[in-house]
GUROMI-741673 format. One record per residue: z, x, y of N, C-alpha, C in turn; residue in three letters. Coordinates in steps of 0.2 Angstrom, whole numbers, plus 5000, padded with zeros to 4 digits. Each point is the difference from the previous one (the first is absolute). Layout:
<recs>
ZXYZXYZXYAla ...
</recs>
This chain:
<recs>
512850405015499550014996499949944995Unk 499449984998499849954995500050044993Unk 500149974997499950024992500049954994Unk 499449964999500049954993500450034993Unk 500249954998500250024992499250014996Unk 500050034996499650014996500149954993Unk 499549994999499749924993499950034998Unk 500049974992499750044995499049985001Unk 499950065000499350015000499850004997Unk 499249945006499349975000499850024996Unk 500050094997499550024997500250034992Unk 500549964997500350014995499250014995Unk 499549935000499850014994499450044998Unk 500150055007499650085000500450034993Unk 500849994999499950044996499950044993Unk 499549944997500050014990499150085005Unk 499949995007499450055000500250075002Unk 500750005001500250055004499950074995Unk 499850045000499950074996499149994996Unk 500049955001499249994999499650005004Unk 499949955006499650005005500350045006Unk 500449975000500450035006500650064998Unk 500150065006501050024997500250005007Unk 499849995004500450025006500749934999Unk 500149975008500549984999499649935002Unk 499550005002499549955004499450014996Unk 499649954999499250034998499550025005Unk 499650054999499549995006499549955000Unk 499749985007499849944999499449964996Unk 499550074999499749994992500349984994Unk 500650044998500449984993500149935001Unk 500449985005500449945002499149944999Unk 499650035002499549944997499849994992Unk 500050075000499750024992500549954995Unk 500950015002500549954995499849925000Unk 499749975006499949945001499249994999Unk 499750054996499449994996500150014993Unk 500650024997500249994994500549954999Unk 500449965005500449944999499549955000Unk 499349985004499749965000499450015003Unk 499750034993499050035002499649935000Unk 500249954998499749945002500049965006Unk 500650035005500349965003499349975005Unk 499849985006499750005007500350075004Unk 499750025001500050055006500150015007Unk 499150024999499750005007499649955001Unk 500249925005499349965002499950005006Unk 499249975002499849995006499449935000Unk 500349945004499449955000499450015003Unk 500350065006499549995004499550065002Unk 499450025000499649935001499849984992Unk 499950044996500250004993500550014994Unk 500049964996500750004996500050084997Unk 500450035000500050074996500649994997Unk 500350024993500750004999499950054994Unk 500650034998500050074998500849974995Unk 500150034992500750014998500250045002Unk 500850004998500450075002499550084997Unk 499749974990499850054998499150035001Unk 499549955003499749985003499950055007Unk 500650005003499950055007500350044999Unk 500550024994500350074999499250034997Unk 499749954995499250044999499750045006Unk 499949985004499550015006500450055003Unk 500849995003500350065002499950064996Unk 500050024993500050054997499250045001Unk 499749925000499350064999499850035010Unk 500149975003500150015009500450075000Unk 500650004996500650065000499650074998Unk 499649974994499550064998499450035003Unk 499949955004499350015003500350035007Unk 500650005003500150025004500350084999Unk 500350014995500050084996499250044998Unk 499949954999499450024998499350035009Unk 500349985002499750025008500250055001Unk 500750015000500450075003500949975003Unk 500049944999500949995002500550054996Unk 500350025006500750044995500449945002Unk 500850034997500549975000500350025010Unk 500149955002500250005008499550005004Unk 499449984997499350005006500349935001Unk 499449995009500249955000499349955004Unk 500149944998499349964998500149955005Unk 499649985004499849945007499949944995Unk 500549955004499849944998500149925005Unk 499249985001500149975004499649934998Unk 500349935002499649964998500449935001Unk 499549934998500449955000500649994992Unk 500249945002500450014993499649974994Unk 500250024995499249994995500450044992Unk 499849974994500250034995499650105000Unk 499549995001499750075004500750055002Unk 500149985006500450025004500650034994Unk 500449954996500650024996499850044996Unk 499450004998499750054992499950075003Unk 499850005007499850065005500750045000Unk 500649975002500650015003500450044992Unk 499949964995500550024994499550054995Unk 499250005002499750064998500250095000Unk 500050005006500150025006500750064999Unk 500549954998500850034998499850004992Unk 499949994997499850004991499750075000Unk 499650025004499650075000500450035004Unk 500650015004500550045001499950005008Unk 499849965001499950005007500349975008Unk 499950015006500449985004499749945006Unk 500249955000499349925002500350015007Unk 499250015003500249995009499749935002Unk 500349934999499649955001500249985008Unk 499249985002500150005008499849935003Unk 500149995006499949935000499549985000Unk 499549984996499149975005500149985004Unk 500249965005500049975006499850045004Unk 500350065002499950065004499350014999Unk 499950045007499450015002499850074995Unk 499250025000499750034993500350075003Unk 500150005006500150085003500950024998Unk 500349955002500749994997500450014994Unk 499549964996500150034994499950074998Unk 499150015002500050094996500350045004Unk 500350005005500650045005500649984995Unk 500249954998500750014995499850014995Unk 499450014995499850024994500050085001Unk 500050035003499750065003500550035001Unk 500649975002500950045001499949994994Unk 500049964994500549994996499650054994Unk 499550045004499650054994499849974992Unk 499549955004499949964993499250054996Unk 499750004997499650034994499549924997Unk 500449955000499749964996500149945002Unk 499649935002500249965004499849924996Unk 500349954998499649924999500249975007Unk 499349964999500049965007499849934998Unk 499849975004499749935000499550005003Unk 499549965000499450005000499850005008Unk 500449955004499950015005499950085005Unk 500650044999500050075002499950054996Unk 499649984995499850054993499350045003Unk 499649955004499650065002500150075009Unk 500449955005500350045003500450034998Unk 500649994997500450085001499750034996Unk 500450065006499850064994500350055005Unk 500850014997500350065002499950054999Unk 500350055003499950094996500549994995Unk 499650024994500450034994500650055001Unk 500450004995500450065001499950054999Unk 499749994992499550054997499549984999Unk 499450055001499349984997499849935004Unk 499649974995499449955002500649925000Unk 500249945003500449955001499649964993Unk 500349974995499649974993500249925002Unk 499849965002499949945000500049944995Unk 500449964996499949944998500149935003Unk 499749974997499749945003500649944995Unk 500249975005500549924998499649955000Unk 499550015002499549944998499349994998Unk 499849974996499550014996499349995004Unk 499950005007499449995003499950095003Unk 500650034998499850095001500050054994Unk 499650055000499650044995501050034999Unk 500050014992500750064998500649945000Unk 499949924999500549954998500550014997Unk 500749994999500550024998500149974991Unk 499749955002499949964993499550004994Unk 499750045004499250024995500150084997Unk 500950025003500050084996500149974993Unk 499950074997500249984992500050074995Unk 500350025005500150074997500750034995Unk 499649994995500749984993500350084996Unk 499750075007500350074994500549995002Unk 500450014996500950005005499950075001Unk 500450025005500050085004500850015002Unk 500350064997500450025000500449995006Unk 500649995004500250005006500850014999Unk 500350035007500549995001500449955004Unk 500549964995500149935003500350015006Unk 500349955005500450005005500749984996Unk 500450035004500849984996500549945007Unk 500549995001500249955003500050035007Unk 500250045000500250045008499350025000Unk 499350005001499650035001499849945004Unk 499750025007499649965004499449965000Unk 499949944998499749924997499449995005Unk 500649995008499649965005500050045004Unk 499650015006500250025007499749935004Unk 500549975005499849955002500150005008Unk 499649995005500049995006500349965004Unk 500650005002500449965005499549985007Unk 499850045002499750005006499350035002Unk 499749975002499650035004499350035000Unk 499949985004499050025003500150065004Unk 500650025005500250045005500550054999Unk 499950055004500750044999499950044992Unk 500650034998499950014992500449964995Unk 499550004996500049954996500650014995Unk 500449954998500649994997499849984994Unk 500250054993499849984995500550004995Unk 500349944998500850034995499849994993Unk 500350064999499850044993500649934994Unk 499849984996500349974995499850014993Unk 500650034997500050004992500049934997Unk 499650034992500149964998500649964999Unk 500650024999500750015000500149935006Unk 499950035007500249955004499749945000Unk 499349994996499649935000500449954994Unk 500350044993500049964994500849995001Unk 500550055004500749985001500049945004Unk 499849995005499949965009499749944992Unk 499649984995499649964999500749974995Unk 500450054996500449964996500749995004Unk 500150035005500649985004499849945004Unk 499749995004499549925000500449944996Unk 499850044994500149944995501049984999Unk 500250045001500850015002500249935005Unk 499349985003500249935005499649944999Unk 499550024995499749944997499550024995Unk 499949964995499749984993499349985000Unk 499850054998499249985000500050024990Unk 499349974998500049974994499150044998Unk 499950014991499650015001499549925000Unk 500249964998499449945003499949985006Unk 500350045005499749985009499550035002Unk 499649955003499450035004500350005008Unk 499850104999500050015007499350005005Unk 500149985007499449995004499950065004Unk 499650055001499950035004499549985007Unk 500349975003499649995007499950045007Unk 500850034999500050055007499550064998Unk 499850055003499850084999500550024996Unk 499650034994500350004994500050105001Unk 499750045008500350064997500550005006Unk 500449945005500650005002500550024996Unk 500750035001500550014993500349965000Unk 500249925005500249964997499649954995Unk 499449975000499549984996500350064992Unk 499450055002500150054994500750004996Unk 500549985002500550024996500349904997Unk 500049965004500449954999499449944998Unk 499650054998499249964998499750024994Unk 499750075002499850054994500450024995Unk 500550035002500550024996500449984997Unk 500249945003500749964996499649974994Unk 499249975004499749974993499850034993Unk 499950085001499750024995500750024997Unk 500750025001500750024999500149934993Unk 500049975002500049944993499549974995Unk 499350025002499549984998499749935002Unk 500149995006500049955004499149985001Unk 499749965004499350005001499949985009Unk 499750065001499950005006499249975005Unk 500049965003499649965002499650045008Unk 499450005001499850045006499649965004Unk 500350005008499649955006499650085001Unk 499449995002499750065002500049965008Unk 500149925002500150035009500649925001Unk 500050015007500549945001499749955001Unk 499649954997499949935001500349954999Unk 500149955004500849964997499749954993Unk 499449985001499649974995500050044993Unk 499950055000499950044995500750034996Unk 500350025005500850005000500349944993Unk 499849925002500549954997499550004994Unk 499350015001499749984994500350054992Unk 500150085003500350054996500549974999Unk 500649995004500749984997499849954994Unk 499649945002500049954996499750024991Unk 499550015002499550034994500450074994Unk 500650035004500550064997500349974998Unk 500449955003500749974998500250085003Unk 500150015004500650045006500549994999Unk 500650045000500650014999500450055005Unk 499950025000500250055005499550035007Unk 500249975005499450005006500550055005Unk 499550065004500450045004499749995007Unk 500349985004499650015007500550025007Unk 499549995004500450035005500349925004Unk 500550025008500449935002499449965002Unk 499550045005499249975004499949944994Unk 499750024995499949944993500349964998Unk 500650005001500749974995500149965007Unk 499950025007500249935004499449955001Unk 499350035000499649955000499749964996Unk 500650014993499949954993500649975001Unk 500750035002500549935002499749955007Unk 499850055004499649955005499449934999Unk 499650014994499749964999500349964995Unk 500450044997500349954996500349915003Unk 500450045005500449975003499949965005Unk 499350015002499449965003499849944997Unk 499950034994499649934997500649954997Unk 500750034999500549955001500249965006Unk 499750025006500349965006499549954999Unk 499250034997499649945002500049934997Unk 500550004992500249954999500349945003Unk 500350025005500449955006500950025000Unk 500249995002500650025003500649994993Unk 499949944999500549984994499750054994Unk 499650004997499850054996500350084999Unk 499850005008500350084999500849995002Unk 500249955001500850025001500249984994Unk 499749974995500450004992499950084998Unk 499050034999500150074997500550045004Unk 500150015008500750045001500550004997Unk 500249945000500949994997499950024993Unk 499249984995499950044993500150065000Unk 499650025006499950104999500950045001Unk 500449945005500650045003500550004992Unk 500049944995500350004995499650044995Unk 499449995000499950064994500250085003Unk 499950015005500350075003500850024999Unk 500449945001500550014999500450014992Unk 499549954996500250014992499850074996Unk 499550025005500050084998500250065002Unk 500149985007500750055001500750004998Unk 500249954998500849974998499950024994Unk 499549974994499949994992499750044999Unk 499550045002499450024997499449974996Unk 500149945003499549964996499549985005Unk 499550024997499449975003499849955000Unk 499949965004499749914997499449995004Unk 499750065006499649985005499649994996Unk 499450044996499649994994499649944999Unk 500749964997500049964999499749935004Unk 500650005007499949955006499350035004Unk 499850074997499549995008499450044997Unk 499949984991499450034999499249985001Unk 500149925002499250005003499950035007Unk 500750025001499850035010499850074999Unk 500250064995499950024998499350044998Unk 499849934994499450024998499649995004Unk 499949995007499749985006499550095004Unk 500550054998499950075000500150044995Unk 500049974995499850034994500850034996Unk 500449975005500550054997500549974994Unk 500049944996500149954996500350054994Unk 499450074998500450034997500350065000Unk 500050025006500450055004500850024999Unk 500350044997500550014999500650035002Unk 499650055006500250035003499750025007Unk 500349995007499450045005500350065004Unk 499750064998500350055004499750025006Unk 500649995008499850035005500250085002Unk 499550015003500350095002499650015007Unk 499850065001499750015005500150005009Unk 500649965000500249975006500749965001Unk 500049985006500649955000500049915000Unk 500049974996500049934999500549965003Unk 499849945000500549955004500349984995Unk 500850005000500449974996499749934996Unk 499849935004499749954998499550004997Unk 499550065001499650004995500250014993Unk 500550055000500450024996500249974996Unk 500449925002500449954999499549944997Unk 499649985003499449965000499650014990Unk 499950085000499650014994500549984993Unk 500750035002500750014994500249925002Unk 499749945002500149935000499549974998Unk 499650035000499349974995500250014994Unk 500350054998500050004993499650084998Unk 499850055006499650074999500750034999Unk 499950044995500650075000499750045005Unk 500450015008499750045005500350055000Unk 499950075001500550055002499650025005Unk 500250075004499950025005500350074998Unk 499450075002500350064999499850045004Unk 500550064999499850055005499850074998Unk 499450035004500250074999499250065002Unk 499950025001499650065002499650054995Unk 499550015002499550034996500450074996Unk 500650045004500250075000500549974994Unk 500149944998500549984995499849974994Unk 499250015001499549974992499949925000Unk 500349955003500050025007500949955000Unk 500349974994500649965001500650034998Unk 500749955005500250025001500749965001Unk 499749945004500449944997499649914998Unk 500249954998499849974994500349955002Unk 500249925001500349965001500149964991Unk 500550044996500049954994499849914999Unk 499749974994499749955003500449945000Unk 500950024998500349945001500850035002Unk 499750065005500550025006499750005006Unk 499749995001499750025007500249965004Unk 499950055009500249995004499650005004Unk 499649965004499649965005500050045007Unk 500350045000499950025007499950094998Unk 500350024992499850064998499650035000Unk 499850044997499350034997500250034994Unk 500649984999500250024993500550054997Unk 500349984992500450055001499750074997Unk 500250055000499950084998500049984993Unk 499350044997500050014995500650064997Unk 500149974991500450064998499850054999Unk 500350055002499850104999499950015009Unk 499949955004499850025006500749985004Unk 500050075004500549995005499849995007Unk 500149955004500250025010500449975002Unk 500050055007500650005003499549985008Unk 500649995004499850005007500250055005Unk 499650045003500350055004499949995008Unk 500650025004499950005008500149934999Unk 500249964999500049925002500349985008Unk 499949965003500249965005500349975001Unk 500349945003500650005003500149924993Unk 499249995000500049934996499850034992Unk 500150044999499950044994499350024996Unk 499749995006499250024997499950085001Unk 499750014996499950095001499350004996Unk 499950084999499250004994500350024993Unk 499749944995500050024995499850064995Unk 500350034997499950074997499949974991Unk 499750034996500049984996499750074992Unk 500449984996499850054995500049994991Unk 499750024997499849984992499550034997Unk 500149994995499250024995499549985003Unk 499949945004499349995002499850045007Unk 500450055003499850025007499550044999Unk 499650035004499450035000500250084999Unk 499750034998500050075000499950045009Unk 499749965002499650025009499349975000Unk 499950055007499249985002499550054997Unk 499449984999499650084998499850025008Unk 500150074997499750055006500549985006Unk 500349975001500649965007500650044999Unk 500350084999500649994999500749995005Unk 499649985007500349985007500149944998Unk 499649964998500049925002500849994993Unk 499750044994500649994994500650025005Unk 500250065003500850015000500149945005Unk 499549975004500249945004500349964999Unk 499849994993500049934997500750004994Unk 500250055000500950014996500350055003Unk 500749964998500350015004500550074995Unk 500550065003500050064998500350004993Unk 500449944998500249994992499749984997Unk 499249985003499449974995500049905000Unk 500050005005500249925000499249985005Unk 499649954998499749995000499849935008Unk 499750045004500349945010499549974999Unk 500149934999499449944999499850005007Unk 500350015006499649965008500549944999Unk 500149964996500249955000500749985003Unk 500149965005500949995002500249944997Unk 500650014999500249924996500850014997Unk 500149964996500750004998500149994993Unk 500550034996500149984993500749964999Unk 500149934998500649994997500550004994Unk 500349974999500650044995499650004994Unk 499749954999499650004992499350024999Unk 499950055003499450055001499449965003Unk 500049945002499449955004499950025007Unk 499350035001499850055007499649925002Unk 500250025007499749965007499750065004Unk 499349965004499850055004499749985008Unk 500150055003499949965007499550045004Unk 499750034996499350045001500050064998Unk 499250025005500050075000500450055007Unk 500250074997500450035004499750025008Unk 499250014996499750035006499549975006Unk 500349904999499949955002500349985004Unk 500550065000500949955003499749995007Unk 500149945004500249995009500650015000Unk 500250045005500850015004500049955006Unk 500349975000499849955008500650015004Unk 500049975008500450035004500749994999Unk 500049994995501149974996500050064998Unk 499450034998500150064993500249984994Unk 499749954999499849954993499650034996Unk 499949994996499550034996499749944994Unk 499249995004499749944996499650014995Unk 500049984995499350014994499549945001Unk 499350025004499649974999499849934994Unk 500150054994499949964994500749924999Unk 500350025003500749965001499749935002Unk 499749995007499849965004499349994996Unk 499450024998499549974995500249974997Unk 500450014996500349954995500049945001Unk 500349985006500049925005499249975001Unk 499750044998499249975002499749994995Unk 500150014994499549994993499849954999Unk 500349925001499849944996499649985008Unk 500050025004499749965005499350014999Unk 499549924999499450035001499650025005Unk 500349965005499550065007500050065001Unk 500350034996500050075002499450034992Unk 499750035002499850064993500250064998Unk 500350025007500350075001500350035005Unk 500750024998500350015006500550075001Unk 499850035003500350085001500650005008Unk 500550014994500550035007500250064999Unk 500150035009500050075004500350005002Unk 500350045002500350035008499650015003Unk 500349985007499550025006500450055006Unk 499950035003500350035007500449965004Unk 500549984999500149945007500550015006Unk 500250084999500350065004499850054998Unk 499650035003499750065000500550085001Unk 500549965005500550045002500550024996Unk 500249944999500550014997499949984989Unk 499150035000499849994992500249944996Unk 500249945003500049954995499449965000Unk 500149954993499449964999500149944998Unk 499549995001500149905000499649994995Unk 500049944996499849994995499349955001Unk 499650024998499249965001499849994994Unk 499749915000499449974991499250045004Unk 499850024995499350005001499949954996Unk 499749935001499749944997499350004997Unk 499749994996499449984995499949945000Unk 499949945004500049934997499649984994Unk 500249974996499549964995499449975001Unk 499450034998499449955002500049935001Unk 500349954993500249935001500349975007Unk 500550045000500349985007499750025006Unk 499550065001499750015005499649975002Unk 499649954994499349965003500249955008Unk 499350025003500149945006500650045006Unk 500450014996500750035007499850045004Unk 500350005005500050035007500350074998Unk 500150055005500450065000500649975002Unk 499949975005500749965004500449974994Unk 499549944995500549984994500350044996Unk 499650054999500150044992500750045003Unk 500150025005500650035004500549975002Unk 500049925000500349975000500449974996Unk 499549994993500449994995500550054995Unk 499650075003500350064997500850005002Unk 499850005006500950015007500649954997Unk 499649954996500549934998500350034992Unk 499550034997500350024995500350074999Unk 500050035005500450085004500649955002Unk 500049965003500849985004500249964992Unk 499649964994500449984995500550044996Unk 499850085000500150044995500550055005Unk 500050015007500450045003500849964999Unk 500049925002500549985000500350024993Unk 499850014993500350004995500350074999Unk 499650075005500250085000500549995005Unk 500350064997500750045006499649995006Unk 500350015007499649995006499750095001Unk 500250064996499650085001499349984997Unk 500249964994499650004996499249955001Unk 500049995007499649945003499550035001Unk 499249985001499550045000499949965009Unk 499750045003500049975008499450025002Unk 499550014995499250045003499549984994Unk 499749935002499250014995499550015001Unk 499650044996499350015002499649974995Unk 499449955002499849974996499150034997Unk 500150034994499450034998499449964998Unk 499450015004499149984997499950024994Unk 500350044995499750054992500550024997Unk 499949984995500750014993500050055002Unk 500850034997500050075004499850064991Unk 499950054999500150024994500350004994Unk 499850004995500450014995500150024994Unk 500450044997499950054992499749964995Unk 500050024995499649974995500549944995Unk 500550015002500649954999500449965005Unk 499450005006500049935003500750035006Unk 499950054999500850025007499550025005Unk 500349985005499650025009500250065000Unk 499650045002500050085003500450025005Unk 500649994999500350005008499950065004Unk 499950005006499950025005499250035001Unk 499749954997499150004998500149945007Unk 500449975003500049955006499750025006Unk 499550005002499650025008500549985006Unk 
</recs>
């Protein structure tokens, strides 16, 4: 079993409010903003460039929340109702989310991307009464209520009942939520089957956000960027949450445009940027592009630069990249970026390597919606490149059933674990284990100084005819920087029916650039050569011996992961 030492705690200077604002041992996540609108009511907020500037202070949007908190008591919200929330990211969006919990209530934020039938099918388990939407699905949905008539507000100002245009100043009596009382219910999964909805207290959103900080330092002058889906829990916590926990200023992409993207970073002065591996390798990939296109000697000075400043901060702790590579840099806006956080998936070591040699403090973390969603954290001048991070403090895992190479499934437990599912009390006892220990799916190994490696998912595993056991995700990893490929899924396939074993198959996505003009014959050609580049470097079980070359991206969630076994 892992077990970090405990630090003295991120959230010390919670406490000249403790008996005032807050008594529990945690604040709820209303208090916890209410304290960062009395340390700093002037501070910046909530911004958005796009398509208009909107920008709000701390005390500015604590206004609006209060009078939304009123107005939604003033409707008929009790304490533990619970309220639809679906839409792009948008200072809207946040005001809707911490109104919501201010009037004592329970946010069921859903992805907009989903189909309009999809949504009010999960609005409609989650027995919603009150719903904010976006403009786009404001006038199609319309689930069944739980009770009575479903009351509708409007995120954006082109729909009748705008969020912004309330202004209802009675204050109306209510009873608050306390820490252990349920905050979020949020959706792991699903359009299909029954819906998986994990129940999280306040409690587990504001401990997960100050034990976080157990592995790195955030500040109230950083501007945090909200780019990903802001009602995913990794976004929502490592975005939302961490920024309003110091009084930080939070920056809103309402969509992915890479133009748009650099324009924000630049215009914010960005500091802390959160993304997924998909983005973080095709900005070292362009990076690293337009260093070759200087000519050969060029880029072989910046390598030997990048390999020393990588070394002086792993050795020293000093960073000098900054310095050496801030017009390469300010080239994607990242000049003044301070920090870049990946999560969501698994990365290529190099990329890994590549960003903490420019001069980015890069970490890399792990963890799951049922966990609020973190769990581990790569410190930002201990980290371990092929990690995903050491365990935060308060949180314990261990690995259980391991094999012969020490991988088993991670189990995991702490203040941040989820309470269960709503209405699921099947899928809950599935999901912990009989002493309450919480089964991520996830197989992987912990070493002596609590730093987890992962080598997939459990329910991904190929057994081949060794009686090997392959984690898909293991082999992806080997294909990230390539750009021929866009997208690449590995399976098992049947390759004894008899005797139930499987062979390992890429489903390929080639890259448009690389496809122009090419043959079937070429594009399968070129593929097999970079299939035999990457097998030579895998164990020989470990080899994929079957490709299938895809016409159409294959699907993907709203955090840019392929749907696995959405493959035809």
């Amino acid at each position: 079993m892992a077990k970090t030492k405990d630090i003295p705690n991120p959230w010390i200077h919670l406490e000249p409010w403790r008996g005032e604002v807050f008594t529990g041992e945690f604040p709820t996540l209303p208090e916890l903003f209410r304290i960062s609108v009395m340390r700093y009511p002037e501070r910046r907020c909530f911004t958005c460039y796009d398509p208009a500037e909107m920008k709000f202070t701390y005390s500015e949007a604590w206004e609006r929340i209060n009078k939304i908190s009123n107005y939604l008591l003033n409707i008929g919200l009790k304490k533990g109702d619970h309220v639809g929330l679906t839409g792009k990211n948008s200072p809207e969006w946040a005001i809707a989310y911490l109104s919501i919990l201010n009037a004592g209530g329970v946010v069921v934020p859903v992805d907009y991307s989903l189909k309009t039938d999809d949504i009010s099918r999960l609005l409609e388990f989650a027995d919603v009464n009150i719903l904010f939407s976006d403009e786009e699905r404001f006038d199609d949905l319309n689930p069944k209520a739980h009770k009575g008539k479903l009351q509708k507000i409007s995120l954006a100002p082109s729909k009748p009942g705008y969020i912004l245009d309330i202004d209802f100043s009675e204050v109306i009596e209510s009873e608050n939520a306390v820490e252990d009382d349920i905050a979020a219910i949020l959706f792991t999964s699903g359009t299909t089957g029954d819906p998986k909805g994990a129940m999280l207290t306040h409690k587990n959103f504001v401990s997960d956000c100050f034990l976080f900080q157990g592995n790195m330092n955030i500040y109230a002058e950083d501007v945090f960027y909200a780019l990903l889906p802001i009602h995913h829990s990794y976004t929502m916590l490592a975005v939302f949450i961490e920024a309003i926990s110091v009084g930080a200023e939070l920056v809103f992409a309402k969509k992915i445009v890479v133009k748009q993207i650099f324009k924000d970073l630049k215009e914010a002065k960005v500091t802390m940027f959160l993304g997924i591996p998909m983005l973080y390798n095709k900005i070292i990939k362009g990076l690293m592009n337009g260093i070759r296109e200087k000519g050969i000697a060029v880029y072989a000075v910046i390598r030997v630069l990048m390999g020393f400043s990588g070394l002086i901060k792993k050795l020293f702790n000093i960073n000098i990249g900054k310095k050496l590579f801030g017009g390469i840099l300010a080239k994607v806006s990242l000049d003044t970026n301070r920090i870049c956080i990946c999560g969501g998936g698994p990365l290529p070591a190099e990329t890994f390597r590549y960003f903490n040699q420019f001069g980015i403090d890069f970490v890399v973390g792990y963890g799951l919606t049922e966990a609020a969603p973190g769990l581990t954290l790569n410190p930002i001048y201990a980290y371990r490149e092929s990690s995903v991070g050491k365990i935060i403090p308060r949180v314990e895992m261990k690995v259980i059933d391991p094999d012969e190479d020490g991988n088993g499934e991670l189990i995991a437990r702490g203040p941040n674990i989820m309470k269960g599912y709503y209405k699921n009390e099947a899928a809950t006892a599935a999901s912990f284990t009989e002493d309450g220990w919480l089964l991520t799916g996830d197989s992987g190994y912990i070493d002596a100084d609590g730093y987890v490696y992962l080598t997939g998912r459990k329910k991904n595993m190929i057994v081949t005819e060794g009686g090997k056991n392959v984690f898909p995700e293991e082999i992806e990893d080997h294909f990230q920087l390539y750009d021929e490929i866009e997208q690449i899924l590995v399976r098992g396939y049947m390759a004894d029916v008899k005797m139930k074993t499987e062979g390992i198959e890429a489903c390929i996505y080639p890259s448009e650039e690389f496809s122009k003009g090419k043959s079937v014959e070429e594009l399968q050609q070129r593929l097999q050569e970079i299939i035999n580049e990457v097998n030579r470097t895998m164990l020989p079980y470990k080899r994929i011996s079957k490709i299938t070359l895809l016409t159409s991206e294959m699907e993907m969630s709203s955090t840019k992961k392929i749907k696995r076994f959405k493959v035809d």
